[in-house]
N, C-alpha and C positions, 0 to 999 in steps of 0.2 A: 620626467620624460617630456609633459608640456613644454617644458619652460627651455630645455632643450631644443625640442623643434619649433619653436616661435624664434630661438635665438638663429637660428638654421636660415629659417623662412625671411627673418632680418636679413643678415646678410645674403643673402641672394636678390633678394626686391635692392640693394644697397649696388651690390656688384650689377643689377642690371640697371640701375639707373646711371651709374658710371659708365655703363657700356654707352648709352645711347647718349649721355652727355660727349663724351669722346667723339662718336658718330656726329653730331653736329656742330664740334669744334673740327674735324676735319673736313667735314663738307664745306665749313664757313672756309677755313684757313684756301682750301682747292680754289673755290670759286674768286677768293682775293687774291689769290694768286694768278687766274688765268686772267681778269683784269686787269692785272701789274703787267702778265706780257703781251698784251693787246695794246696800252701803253707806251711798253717799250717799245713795240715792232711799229709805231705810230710817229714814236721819235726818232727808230730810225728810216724812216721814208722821210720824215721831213730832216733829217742830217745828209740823206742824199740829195734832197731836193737843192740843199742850201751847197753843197758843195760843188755844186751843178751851175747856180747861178753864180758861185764864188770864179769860178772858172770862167763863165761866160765872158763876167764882170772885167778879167784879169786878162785878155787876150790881146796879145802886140796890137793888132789891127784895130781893135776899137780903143785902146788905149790912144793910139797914134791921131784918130780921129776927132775924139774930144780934144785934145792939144793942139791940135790944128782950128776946130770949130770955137771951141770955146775960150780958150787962153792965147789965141790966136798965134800958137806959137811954129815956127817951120824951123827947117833944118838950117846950122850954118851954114856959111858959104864959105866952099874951100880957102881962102888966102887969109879966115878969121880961125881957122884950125889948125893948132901947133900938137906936136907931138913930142913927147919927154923920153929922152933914153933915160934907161935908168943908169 
């Protein structure tokens, strides 16, 4: 009968130690998770940011203007502009 209820009392102290190990492989695994998406939502602010300045960057108008300022380049002049039928 001892040796019964010792084997008993074993598994039980066994089963609770498993419980509370599970318990703080889940709270671990929760909290690396909410991390990861603090992360992501972090990459995506800076994915909108950068598609924001991709935009800026890419707009006829300031295109035109560095081409003008910098590479000093201007528009042809009509009688240098041919046009191809196909």
């Amino acid at each position: 009968m001892i040796r019964s209820n010792f084997f008993l009392l074993l598994v039980a102290v066994l089963c609770a130690l498993a419980t509370v190990h599970a318990n703080h492989q889940a709270r671990r695994l929760f909290t690396e998770l909410e991390r990861e998406q603090g992360r992501m939502q972090a990459l995506e602010d800076e994915w909108g940011r950068l598609q924001l300045e991709q935009s800026t960057y890419a707009t006829h108008s300031r295109i035109e203007k560095m081409a003008r300022e910098k590479l000093g380049m201007k528009p042809p002049q009509p009688g240098r502009t041919f046009v191809i039928d196909p």
